[in-house]
C-alpha angles and dihedrals in degrees: 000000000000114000125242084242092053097052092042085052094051088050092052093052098049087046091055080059099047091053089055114270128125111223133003131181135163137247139170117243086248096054086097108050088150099061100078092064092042085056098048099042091049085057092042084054087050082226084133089065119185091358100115094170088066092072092030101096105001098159083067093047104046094047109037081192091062081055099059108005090188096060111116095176138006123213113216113209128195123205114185116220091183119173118237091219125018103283084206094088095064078075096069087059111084104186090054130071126241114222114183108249101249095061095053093094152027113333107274093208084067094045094047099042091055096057092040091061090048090060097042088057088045089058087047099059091039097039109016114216130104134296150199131179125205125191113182092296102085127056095273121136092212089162093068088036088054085054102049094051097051109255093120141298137276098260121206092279093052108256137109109270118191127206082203102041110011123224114302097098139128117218127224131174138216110193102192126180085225113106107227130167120279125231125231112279110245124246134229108270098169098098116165102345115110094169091126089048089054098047096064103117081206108034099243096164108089083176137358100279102013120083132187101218091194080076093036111108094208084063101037088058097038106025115038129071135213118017125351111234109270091235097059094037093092088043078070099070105179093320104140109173117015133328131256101179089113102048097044087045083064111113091200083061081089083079086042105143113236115249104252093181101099085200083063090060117090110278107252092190093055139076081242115085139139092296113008116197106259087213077064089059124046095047088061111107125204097290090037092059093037091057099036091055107026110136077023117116078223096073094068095067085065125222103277084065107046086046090058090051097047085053081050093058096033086057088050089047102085084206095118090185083080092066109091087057090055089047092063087057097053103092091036116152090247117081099216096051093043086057093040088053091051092039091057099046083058102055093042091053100158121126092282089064098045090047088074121087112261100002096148089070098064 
């Protein structure tokens, strides 16, 4: 006879769907006992960089019980953001930028957190109990969760991968104080394949399964801050705002699920798009960049560093008629866009760049 938890559990599942997600699956908050060691070990070895928050509060995000010690159960949702075309090719154009798809349009955390709360109040008014929903802002591991509930499984970049839905999907978590049946943990179905590993531009990957963010060029261009290391700026390309070359190196992306959120899709109605002019960019001041982005990931990581990472591009451009917009940048009040500008006009020489008064001196 089926039980009344596993019904309500069935009914939780297909409303998650009809809300819009993809996939959803249940875990418990010990299903993960390993991923307190793998954490630490990931901060001992300083691969988390300049991501403080990971160490701030590690007993919480080891040991997703000793967050919420009254969770019985957590719900692990899957949302696809899809493209629509490879996003690699934006890289072959020197004088776009490349934004990683999830970040073209509206700010999925927004967008996530919104229909998490309105099934959680849907299991509240079937089921009763208590509730609280995580999307990647609280120290939550939702990539091992994901696992253990059967969503996928953490593939050798790092990432979910589905056999159902590839790998283009946002997580989000309902932790509930209702006890409801587990799925089956997923298993490891990568094999031999390392073509996510051999995609990296800067070689992040100092084993399958183990990065070292500091290498990572979503980080580098959302995370750290100050100047990027010399030696990793031309491994940037024109990559402005994350990186998607793992996840679109995937081969289980050909089960990929189609986005179905229209505020994932590139604003049209915006200077952001799927490939902005860098020439755009990197002539936006501060209230340029706040309105153009607002409701955008993009706009957290604050205008002094998108602009470095549009000078970034812009050197790696060979395009030395941008020059001239790079040079107005070069004695900026920030340190790390005044080195990036310079740093730029060095690396485009050409006549365009010798033409402009004191250009040596970049």
């Amino acid at each position: 006879m089926r039980s009344l938890t596993s019904d309500l559990a069935a009914r939780l599942k297909a409303q998650a769907l009809a809300e819009g997600f993809t996939a959803a699956r249940l875990t418990t908050p010990d299903a993960i006992p390993h991923a307190d060691a793998a954490l630490r070990a990931f901060v001992a070895a300083g691969y988390h960089g300049q991501m403080r928050w990971m160490e701030d509060r590690m007993n919480w995000r080891g040991n997703p019980a000793a967050l919420w010690p009254e969770a019985r159960s957590i719900l692990m949702l899957a949302e696809s953001y899809s493209p629509a075309e490879d996003p690699r090719a934006v890289t072959a154009c020197p004088d776009l930028g490349a934004v990683s798809v999830y970040a073209r349009g509206r700010d999925y955390h927004d967008l996530v957190k919104k229909r998490l709360k309105r099934l959680g109040r849907w299991l509240i008014a079937e089921a009763g109990g208590e509730i609280k929903v995580f999307v990647d802002t609280a120290p939550v591991m939702e990539k091992p969760l994901a696992q253990a509930a059967g969503l996928g499984w953490q593939g050798k970049h790092t990432n979910v991968v589905s056999r159902e839905i590839g790998n283009w999907f946002f997580l989000g978590a309902i932790f509930t104080s209702l006890a409801l049946p587990p799925d089956a943990p997923e298993t490891d179905h990568c094999g031999s394949c390392r073509s996510c590993l051999d995609a990296c531009p800067t070689a992040a990957f100092v084993a399958p399964g183990r990065m070292d963010a500091r290498r990572c060029i979503s980080y580098l261009t959302i995370e750290h801050r100050g100047p990027v290391d010399p030696d990793l700026r031309p491994a940037l390309g024109n990559r402005i705002y994350g990186c998607d070359e793992c996840l679109a190196a995937c081969p289980w992306n050909k089960f990929a699920a189609p986005m179905t959120e229209p505020g994932y899709a590139p604003r049209a109605d915006a200077l952001l798009a799927d490939a902005p002019r860098l020439a755009d960019l990197v002539t936006l001041d501060e209230a340029a960049f706040r309105a153009a982005f607002s409701g955008s990931p993009i706009k957290r990581i604050g205008h002094a560093r998108f602009l470095r990472n549009v000078l970034y591009a812009i050197g790696n451009s060979g395009q030395p008629a941008l020059a001239p917009l790079a040079a107005a940048h070069r004695d900026a009040d920030d340190r790390a866009v005044a080195d990036a500008a310079r740093w730029a006009l060095a690396r485009l020489g050409g006549p365009a760049y010798r033409a402009i008064p004191g250009a040596s001196e970049a």
